[in-house]
Chimera marker file (.cmm) of the C-alpha trace (Angstrom):
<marker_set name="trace">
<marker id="1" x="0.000" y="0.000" z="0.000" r="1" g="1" b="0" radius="0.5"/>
<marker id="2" x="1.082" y="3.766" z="-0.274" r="1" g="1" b="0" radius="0.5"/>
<marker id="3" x="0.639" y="6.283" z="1.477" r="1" g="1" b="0" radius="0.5"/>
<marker id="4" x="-3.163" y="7.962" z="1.899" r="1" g="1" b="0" radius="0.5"/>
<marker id="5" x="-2.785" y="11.180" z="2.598" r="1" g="1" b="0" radius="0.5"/>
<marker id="6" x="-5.111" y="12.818" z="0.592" r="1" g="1" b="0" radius="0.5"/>
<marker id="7" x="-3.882" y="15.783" z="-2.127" r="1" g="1" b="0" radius="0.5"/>
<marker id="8" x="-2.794" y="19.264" z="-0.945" r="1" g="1" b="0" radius="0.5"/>
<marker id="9" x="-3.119" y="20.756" z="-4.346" r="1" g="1" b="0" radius="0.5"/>
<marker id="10" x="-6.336" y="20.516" z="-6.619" r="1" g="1" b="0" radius="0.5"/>
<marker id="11" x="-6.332" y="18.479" z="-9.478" r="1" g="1" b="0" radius="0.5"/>
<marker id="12" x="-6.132" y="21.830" z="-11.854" r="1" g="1" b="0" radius="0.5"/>
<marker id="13" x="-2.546" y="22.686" z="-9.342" r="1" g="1" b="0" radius="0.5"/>
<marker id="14" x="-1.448" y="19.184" z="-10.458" r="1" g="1" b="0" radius="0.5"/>
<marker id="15" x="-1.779" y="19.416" z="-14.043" r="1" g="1" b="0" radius="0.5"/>
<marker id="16" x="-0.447" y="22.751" z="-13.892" r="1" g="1" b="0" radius="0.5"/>
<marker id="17" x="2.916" y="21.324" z="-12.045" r="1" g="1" b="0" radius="0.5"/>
<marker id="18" x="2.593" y="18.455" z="-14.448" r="1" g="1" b="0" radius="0.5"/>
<marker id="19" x="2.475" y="21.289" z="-17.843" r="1" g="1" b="0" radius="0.5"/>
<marker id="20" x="5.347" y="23.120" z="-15.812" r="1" g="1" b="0" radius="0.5"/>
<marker id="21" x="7.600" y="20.167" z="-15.918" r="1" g="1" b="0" radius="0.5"/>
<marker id="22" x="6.419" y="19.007" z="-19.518" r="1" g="1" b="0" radius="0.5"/>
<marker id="23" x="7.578" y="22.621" z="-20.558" r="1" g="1" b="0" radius="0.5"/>
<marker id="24" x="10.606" y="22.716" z="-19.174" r="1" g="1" b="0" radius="0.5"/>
<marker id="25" x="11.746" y="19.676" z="-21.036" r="1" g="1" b="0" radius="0.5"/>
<marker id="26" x="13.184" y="20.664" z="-24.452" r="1" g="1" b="0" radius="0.5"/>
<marker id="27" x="11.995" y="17.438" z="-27.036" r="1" g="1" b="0" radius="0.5"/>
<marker id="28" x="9.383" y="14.591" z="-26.555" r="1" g="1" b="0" radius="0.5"/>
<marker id="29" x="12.123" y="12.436" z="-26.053" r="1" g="1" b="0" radius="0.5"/>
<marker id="30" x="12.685" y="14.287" z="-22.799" r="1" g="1" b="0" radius="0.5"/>
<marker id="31" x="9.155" y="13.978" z="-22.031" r="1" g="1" b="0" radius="0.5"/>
<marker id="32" x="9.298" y="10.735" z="-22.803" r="1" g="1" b="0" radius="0.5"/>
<marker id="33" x="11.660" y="9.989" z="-20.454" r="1" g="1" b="0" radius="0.5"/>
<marker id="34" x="10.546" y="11.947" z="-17.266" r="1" g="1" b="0" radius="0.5"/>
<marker id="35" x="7.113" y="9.674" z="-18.133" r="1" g="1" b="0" radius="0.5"/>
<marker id="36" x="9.364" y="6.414" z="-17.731" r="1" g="1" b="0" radius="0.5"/>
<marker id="37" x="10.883" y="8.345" z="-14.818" r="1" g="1" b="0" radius="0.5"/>
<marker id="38" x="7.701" y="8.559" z="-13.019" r="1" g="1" b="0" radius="0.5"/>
<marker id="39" x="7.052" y="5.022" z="-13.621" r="1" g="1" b="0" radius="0.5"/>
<marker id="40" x="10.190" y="3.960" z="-11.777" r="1" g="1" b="0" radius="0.5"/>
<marker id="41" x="9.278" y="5.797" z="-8.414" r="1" g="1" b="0" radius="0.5"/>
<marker id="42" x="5.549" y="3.607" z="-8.446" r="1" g="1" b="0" radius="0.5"/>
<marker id="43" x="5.275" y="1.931" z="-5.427" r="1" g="1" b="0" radius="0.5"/>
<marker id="44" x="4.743" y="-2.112" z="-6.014" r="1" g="1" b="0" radius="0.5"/>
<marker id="45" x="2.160" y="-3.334" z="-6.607" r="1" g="1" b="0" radius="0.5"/>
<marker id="46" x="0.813" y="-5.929" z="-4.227" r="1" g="1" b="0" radius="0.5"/>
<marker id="47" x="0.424" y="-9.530" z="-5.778" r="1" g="1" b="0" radius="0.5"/>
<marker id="48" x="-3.332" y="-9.804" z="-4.523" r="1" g="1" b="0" radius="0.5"/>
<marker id="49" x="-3.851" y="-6.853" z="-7.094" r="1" g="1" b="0" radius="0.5"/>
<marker id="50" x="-2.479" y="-8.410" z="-10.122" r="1" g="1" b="0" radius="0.5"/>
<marker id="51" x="-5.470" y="-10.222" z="-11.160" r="1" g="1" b="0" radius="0.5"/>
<marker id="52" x="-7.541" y="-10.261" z="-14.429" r="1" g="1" b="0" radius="0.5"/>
<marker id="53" x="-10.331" y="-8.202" z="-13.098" r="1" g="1" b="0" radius="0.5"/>
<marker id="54" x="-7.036" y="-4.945" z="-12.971" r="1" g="1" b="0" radius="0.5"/>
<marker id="55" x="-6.070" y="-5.252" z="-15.638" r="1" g="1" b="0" radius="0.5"/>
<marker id="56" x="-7.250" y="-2.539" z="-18.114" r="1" g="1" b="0" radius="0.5"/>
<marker id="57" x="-7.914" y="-3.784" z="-21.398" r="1" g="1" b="0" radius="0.5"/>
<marker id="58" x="-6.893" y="-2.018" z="-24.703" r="1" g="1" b="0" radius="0.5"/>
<marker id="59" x="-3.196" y="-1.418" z="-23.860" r="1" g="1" b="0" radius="0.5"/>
<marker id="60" x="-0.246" y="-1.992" z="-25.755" r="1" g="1" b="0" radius="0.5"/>
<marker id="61" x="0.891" y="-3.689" z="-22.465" r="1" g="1" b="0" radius="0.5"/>
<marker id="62" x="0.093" y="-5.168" z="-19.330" r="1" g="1" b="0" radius="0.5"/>
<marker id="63" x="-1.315" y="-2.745" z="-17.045" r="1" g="1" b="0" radius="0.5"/>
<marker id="64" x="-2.644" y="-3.406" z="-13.810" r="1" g="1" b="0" radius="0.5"/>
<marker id="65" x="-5.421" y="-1.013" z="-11.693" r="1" g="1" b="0" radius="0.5"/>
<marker id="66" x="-6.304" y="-1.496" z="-8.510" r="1" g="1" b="0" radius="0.5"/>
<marker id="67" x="-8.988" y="0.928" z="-6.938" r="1" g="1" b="0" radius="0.5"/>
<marker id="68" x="-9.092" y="1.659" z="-2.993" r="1" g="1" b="0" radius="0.5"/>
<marker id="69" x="-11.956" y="3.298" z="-2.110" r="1" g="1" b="0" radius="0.5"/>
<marker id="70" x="-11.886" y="4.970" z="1.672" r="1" g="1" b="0" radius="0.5"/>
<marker id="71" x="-13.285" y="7.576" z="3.220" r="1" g="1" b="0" radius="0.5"/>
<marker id="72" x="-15.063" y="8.997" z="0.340" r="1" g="1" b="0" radius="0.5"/>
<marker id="73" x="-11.935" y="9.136" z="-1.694" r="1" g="1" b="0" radius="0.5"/>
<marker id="74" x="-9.958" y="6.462" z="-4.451" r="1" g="1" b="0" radius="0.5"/>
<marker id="75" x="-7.010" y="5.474" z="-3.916" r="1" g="1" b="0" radius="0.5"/>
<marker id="76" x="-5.271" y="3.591" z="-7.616" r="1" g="1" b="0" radius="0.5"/>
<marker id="77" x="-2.412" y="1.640" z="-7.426" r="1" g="1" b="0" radius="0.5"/>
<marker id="78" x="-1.295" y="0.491" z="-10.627" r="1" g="1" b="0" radius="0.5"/>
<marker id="79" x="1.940" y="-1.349" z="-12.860" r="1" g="1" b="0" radius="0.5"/>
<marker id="80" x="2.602" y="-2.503" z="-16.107" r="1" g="1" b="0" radius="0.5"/>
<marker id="81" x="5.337" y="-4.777" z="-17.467" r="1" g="1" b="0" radius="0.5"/>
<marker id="82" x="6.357" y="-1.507" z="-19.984" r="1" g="1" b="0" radius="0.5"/>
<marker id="83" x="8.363" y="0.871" z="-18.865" r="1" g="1" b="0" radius="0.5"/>
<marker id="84" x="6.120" y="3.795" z="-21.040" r="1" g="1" b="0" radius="0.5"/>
<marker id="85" x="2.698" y="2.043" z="-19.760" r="1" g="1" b="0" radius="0.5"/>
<marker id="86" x="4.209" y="2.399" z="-15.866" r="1" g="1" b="0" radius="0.5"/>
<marker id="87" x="4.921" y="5.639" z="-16.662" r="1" g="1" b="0" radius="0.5"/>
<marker id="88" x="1.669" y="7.155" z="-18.524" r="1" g="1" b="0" radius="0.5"/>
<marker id="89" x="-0.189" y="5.282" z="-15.164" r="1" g="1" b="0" radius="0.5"/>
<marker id="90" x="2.109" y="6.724" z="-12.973" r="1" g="1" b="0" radius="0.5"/>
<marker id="91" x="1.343" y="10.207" z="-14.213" r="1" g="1" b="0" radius="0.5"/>
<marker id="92" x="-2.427" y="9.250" z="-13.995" r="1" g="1" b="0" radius="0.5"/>
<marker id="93" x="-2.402" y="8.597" z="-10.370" r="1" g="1" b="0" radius="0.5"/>
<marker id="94" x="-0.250" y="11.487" z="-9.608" r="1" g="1" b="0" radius="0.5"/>
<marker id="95" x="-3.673" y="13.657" z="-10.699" r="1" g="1" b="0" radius="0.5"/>
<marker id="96" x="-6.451" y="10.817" z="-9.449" r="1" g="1" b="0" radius="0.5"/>
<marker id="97" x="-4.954" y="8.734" z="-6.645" r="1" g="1" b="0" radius="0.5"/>
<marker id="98" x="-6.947" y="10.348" z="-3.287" r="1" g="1" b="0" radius="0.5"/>
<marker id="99" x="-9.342" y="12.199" z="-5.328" r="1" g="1" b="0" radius="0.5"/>
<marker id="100" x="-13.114" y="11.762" z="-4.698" r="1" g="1" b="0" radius="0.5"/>
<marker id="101" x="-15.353" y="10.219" z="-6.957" r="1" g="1" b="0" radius="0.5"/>
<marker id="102" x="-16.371" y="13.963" z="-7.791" r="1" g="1" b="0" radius="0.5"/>
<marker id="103" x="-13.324" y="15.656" z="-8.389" r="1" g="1" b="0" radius="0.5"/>
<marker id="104" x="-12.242" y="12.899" z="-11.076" r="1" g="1" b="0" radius="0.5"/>
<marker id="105" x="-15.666" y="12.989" z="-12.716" r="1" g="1" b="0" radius="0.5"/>
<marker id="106" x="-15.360" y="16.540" z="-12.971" r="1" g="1" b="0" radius="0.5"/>
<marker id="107" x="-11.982" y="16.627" z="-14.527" r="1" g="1" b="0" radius="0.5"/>
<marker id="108" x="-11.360" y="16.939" z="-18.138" r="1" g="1" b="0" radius="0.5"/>
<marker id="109" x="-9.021" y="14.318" z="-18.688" r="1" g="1" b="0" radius="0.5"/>
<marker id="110" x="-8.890" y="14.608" z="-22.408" r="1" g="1" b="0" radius="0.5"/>
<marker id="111" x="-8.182" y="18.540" z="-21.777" r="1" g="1" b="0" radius="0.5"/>
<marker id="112" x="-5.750" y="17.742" z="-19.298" r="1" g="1" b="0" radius="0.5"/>
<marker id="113" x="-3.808" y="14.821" z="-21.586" r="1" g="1" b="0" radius="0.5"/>
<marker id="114" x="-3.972" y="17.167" z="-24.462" r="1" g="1" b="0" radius="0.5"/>
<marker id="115" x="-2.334" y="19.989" z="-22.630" r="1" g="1" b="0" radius="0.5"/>
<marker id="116" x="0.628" y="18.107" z="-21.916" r="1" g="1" b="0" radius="0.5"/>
<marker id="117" x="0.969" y="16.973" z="-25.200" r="1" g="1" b="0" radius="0.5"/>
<marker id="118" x="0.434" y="13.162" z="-24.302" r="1" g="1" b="0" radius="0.5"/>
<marker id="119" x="-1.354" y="11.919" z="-27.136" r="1" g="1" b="0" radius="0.5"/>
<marker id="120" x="0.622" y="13.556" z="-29.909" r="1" g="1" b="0" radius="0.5"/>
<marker id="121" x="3.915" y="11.772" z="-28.608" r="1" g="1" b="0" radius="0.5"/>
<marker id="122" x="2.583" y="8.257" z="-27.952" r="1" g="1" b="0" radius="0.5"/>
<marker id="123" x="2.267" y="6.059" z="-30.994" r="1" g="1" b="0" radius="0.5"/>
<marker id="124" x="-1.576" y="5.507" z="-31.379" r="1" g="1" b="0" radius="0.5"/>
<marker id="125" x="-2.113" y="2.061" z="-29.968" r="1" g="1" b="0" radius="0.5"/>
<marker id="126" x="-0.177" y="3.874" z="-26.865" r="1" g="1" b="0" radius="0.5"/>
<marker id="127" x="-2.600" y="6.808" z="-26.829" r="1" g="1" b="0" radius="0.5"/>
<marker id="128" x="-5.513" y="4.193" z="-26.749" r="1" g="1" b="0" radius="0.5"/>
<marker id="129" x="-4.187" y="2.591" z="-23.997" r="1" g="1" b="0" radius="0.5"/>
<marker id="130" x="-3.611" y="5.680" z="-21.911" r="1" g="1" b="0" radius="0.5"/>
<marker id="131" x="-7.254" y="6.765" z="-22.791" r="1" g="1" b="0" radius="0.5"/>
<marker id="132" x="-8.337" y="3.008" z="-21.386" r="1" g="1" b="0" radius="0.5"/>
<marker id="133" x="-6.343" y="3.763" z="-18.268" r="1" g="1" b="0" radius="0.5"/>
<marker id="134" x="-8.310" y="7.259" z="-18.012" r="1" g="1" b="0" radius="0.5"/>
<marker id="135" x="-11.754" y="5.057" z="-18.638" r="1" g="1" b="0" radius="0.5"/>
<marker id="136" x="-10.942" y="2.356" z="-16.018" r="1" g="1" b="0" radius="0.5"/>
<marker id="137" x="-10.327" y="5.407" z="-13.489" r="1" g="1" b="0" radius="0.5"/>
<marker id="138" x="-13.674" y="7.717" z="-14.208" r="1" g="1" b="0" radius="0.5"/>
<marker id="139" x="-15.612" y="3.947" z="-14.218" r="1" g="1" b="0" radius="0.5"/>
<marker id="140" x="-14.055" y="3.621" z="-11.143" r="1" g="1" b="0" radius="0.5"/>
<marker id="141" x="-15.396" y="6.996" z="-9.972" r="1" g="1" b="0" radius="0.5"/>
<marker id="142" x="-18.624" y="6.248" z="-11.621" r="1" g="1" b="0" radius="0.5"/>
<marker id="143" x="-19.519" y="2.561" z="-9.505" r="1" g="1" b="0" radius="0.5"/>
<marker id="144" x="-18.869" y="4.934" z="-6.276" r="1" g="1" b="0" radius="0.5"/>
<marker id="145" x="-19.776" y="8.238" z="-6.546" r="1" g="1" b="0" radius="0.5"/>
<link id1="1" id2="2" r="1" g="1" b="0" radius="0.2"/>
<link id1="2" id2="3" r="1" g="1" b="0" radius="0.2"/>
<link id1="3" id2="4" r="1" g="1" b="0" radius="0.2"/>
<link id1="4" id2="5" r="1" g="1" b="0" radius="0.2"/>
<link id1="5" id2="6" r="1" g="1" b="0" radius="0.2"/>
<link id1="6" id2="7" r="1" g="1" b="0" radius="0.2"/>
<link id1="7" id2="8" r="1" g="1" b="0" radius="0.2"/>
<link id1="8" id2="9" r="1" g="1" b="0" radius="0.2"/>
<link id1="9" id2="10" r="1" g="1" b="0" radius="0.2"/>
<link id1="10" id2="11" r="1" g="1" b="0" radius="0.2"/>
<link id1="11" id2="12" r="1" g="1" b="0" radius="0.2"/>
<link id1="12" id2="13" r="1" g="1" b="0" radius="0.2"/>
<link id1="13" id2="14" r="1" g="1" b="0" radius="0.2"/>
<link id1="14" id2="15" r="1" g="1" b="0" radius="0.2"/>
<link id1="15" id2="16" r="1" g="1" b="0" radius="0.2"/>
<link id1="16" id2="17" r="1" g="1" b="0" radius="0.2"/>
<link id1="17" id2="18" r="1" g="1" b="0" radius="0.2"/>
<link id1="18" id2="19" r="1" g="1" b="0" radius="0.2"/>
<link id1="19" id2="20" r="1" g="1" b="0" radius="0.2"/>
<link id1="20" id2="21" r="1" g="1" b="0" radius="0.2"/>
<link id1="21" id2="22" r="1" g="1" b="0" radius="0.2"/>
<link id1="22" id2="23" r="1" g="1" b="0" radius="0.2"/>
<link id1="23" id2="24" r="1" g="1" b="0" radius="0.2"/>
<link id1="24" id2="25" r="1" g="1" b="0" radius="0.2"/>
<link id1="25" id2="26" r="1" g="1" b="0" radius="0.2"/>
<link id1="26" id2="27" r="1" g="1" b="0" radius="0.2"/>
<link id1="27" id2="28" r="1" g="1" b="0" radius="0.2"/>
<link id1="28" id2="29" r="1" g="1" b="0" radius="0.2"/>
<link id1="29" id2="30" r="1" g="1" b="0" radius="0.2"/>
<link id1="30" id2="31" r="1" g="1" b="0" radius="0.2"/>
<link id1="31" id2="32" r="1" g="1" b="0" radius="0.2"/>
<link id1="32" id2="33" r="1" g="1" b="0" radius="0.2"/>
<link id1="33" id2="34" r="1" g="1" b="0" radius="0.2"/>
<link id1="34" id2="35" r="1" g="1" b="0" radius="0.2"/>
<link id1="35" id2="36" r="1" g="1" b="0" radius="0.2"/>
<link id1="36" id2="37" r="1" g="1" b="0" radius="0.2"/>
<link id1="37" id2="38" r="1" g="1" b="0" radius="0.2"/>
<link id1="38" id2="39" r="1" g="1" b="0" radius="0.2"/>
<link id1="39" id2="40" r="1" g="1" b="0" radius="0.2"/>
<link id1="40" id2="41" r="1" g="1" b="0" radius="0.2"/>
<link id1="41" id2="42" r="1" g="1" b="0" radius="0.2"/>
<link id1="42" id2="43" r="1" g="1" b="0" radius="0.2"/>
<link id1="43" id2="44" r="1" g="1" b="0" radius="0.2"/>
<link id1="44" id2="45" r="1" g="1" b="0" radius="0.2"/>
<link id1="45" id2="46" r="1" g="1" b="0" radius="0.2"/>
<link id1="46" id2="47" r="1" g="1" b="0" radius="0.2"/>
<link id1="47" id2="48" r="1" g="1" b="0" radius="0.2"/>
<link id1="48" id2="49" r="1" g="1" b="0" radius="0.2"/>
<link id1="49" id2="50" r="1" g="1" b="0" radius="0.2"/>
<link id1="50" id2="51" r="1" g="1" b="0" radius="0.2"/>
<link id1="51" id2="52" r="1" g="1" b="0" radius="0.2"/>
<link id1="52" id2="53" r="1" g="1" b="0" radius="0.2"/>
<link id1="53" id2="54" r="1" g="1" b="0" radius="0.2"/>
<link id1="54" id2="55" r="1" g="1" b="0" radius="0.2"/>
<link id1="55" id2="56" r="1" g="1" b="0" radius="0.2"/>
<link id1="56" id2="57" r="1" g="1" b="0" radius="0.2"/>
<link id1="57" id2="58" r="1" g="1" b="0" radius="0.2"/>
<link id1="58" id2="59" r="1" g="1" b="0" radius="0.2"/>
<link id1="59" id2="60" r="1" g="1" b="0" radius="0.2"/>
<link id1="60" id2="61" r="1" g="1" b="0" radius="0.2"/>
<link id1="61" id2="62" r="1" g="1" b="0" radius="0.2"/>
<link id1="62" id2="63" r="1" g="1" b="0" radius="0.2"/>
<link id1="63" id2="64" r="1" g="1" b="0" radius="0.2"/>
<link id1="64" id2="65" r="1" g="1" b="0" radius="0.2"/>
<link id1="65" id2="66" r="1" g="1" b="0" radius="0.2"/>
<link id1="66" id2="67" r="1" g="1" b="0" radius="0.2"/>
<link id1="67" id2="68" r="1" g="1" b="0" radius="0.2"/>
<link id1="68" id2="69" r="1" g="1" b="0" radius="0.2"/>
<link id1="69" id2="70" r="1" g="1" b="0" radius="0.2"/>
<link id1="70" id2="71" r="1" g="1" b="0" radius="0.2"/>
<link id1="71" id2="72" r="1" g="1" b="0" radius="0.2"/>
<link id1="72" id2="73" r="1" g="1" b="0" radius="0.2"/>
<link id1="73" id2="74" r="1" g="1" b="0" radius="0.2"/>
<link id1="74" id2="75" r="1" g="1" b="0" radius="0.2"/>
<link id1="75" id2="76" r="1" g="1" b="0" radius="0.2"/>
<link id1="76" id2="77" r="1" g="1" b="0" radius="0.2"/>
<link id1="77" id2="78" r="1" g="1" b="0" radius="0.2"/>
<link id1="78" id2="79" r="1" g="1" b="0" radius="0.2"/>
<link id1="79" id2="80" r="1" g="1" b="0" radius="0.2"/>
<link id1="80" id2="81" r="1" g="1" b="0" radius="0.2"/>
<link id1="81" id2="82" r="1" g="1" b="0" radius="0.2"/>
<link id1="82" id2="83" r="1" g="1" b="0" radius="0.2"/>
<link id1="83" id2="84" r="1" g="1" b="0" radius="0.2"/>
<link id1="84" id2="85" r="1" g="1" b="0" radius="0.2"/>
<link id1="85" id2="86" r="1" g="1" b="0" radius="0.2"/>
<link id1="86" id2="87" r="1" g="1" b="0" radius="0.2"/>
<link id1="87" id2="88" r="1" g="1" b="0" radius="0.2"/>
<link id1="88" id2="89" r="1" g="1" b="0" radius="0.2"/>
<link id1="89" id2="90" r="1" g="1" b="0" radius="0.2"/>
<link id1="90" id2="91" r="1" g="1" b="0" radius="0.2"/>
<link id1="91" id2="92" r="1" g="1" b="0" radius="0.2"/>
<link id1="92" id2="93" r="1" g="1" b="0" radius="0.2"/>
<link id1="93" id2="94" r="1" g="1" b="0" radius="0.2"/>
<link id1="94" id2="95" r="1" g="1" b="0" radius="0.2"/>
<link id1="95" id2="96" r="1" g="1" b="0" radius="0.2"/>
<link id1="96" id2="97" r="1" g="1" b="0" radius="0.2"/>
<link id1="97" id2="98" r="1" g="1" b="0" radius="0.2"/>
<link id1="98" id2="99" r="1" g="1" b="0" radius="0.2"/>
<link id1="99" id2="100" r="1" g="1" b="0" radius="0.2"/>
<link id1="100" id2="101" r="1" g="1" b="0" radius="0.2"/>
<link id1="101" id2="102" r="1" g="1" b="0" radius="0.2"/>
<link id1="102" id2="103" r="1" g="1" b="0" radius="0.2"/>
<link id1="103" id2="104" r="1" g="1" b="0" radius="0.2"/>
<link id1="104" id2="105" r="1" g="1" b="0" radius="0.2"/>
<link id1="105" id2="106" r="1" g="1" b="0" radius="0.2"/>
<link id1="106" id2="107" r="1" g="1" b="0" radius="0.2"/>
<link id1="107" id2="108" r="1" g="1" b="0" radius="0.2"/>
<link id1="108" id2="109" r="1" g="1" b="0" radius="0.2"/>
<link id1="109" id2="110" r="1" g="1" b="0" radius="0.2"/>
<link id1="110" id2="111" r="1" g="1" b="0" radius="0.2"/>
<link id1="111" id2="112" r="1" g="1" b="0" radius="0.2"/>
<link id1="112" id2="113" r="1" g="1" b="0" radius="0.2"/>
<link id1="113" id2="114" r="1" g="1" b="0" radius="0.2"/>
<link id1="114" id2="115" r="1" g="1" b="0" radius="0.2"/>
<link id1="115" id2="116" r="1" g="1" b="0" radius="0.2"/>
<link id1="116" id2="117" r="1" g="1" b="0" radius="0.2"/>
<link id1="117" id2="118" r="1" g="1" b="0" radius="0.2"/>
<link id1="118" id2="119" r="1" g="1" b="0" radius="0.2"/>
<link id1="119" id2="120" r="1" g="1" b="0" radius="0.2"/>
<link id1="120" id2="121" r="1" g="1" b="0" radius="0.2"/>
<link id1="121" id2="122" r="1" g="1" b="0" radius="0.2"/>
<link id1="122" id2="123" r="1" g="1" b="0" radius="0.2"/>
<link id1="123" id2="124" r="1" g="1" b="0" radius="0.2"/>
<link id1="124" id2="125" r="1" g="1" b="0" radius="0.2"/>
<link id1="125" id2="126" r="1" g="1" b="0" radius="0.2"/>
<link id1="126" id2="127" r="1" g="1" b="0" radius="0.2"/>
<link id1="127" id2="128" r="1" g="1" b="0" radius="0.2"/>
<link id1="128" id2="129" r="1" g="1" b="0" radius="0.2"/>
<link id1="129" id2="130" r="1" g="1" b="0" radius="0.2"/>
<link id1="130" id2="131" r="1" g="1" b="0" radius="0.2"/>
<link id1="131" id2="132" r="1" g="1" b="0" radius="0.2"/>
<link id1="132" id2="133" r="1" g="1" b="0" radius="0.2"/>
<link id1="133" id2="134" r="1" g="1" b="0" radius="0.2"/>
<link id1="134" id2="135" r="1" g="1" b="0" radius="0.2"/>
<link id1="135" id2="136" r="1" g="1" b="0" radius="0.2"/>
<link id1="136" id2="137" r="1" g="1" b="0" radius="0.2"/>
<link id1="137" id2="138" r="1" g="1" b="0" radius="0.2"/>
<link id1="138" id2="139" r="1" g="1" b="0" radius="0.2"/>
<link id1="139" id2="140" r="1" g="1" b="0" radius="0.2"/>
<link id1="140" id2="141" r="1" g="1" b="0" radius="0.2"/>
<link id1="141" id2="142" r="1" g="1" b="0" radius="0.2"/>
<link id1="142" id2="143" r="1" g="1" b="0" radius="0.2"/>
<link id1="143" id2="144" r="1" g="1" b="0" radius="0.2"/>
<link id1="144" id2="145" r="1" g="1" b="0" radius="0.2"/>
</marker_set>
């Protein structure tokens, strides 16, 4: 498990860090990279989590999704056997991990993606995946909000 302490910053702060660092990377192969990056520092993911019913369908790779709901918030914990996957999930639950069902419904993750540029630099079965990941989360929010 990682740690629950619920977000300081809103999930429009977040993507705004998240744009700050994007921009201050010179080519998408430096974006790229800080994606993988973020991958590495995921917590494991516990073996009672890696099960069919995590795994999000439509991605290039394996990708694992666990959802945690408690106290009105979701917690995600998540891996992939790709180093890109772990990172574009990675980057997903740094803006929805301890969010409530609200916040994440009310989020425009396509906006948000499309800001930093996500989609354009991921080859389009990637993209597809990511947008899966984004689906498995806002279902998530969906069954508990």
């Amino acid at each position: 498990m990682t740690d629950r302490t619920p977000p300081a910053d809103s999930l429009d702060q977040t993507l705004a860090d998240l744009a700050e660092d994007f921009d201050l990377l010179g080519d998408w192969e430096q974006r790229i990279e800080y994606v993988i990056e973020l991958g590495k520092g995921l917590a494991p993911l516990d073996e009672a989590d890696r099960v069919e019913a995590n795994k999000v369908p439509g991605c290039a790779a394996q990708v694992w999704l666990a959802v945690h709901p408690a106290e009105g918030r979701l917690w995600f914990d998540a891996d992939s056997d790709s180093a890109l996957s772990k990172g574009n999930i990675a980057l997903l639950l740094k803006l929805y991990s301890g969010r409530t069902p609200a916040e994440i419904l009310a989020f425009d993750a396509q906006a948000a993606l499309d800001r930093l540029g996500l989609p354009s630099a991921l080859t389009r079965q990637r993209a597809n995946g990511l947008n899966s990941m984004v689906g498995r989360i806002r279902e998530a929010a969906l069954a508990t909000a």
